[in-house]
C-alpha positions in Angstrom: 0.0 0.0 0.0 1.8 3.4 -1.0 0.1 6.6 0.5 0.4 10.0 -1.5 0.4 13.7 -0.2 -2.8 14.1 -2.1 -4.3 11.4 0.3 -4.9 8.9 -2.6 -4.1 5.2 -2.0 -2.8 2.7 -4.0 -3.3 -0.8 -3.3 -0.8 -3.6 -4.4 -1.3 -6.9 -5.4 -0.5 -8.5 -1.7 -4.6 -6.8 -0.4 -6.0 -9.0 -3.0 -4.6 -12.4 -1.4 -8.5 -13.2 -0.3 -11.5 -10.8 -0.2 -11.5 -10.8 2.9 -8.2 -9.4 3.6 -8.8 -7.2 0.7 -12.0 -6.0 2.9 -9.8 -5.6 5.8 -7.1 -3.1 4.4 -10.2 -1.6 2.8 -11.4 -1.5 6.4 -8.0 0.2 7.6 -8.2 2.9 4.8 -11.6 3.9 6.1 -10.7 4.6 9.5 -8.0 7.4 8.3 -10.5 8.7 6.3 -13.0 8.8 9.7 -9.6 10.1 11.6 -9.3 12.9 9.0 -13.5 13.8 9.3 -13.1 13.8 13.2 -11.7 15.3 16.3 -11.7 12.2 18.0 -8.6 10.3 16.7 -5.7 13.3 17.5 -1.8 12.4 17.7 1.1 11.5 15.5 0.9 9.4 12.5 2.4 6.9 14.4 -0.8 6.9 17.0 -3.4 7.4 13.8 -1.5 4.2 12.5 -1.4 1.9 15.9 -4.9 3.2 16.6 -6.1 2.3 12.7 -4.7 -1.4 13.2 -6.4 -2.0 16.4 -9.8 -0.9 14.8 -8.9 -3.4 11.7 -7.6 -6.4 13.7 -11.3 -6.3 15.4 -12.9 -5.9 12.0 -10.6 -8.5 10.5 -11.7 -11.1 13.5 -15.4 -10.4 13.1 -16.0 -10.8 9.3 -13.9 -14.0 9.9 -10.8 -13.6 8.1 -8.1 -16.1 8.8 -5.8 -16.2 12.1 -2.7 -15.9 9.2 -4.6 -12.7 7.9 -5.3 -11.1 11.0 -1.4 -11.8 12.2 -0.3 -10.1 8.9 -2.7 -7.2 9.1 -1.5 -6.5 12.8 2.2 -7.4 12.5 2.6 -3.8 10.9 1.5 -2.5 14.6 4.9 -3.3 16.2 6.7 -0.6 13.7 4.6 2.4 14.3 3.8 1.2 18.1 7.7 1.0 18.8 7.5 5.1 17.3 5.4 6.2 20.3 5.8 9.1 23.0 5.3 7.5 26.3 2.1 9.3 26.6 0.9 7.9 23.0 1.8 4.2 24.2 -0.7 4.9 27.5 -2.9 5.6 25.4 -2.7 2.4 23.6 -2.3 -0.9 24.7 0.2 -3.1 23.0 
C-alpha cells in the first residue's frame, strides 16, 4: 500500500490475497478517512496508524478472516507502536 500527499491510496497486489483481507485493508483505509472527518482520533501518525490497526484487527476477527490474515494485518503494529511518545503508548495498549 503506498500513500500520497494528495491522500490517494494505491493498493498492491498483496490486499488482494483473499476478499477478505482485501476488505480488511479496505477496512483500515476507512478509518484514516473517519480520523481525518473527526476530532476524535488526534496524535502523531504513528498513534493514527497503531490506533487504525487495532480498529482493523477487530474488523478483521469479526467478518472471519483467517488467524494468518489477521497476524499479517496486525504485525505492521509493532513498527509504528515501537515510534510512540510514552504518553501515546498509554494511550494504547500493545
Amino acid at each position: 500500500m503506498t500513500h500520497r500527499s494528495d491522500s490517494s491510496v494505491t493498493i498492491g497486489p498483496g490486499a488482494f490475497r483473499s476478499s477478505k483481507f482485501l476488505d480488511s485493508v479496505l477496512f483500515h483505509e476507512s478509518v484514516h478517512v473517519e480520523q481525518n472527518e473527526t476530532w476524535y482520533y488526534f496524535g502523531s501518525t504513528n498513534l493514527r496508524e497503531v490506533q487504525a490497526y487495532d480498529a482493523t484487527r477487530a474488523f478483521s476477527i469479526s467478518i472471519g478472516a483467517s488467524p494468518e490474515e489477521v497476524s499479517l494485518l496486525y504485525s505492521a503494529r509493532a513498527d509504528y507502536y515501537n515510534q510512540l511518545s510514552a504518553a501515546e503508548r498509554w494511550r494504547v495498549r500493545q
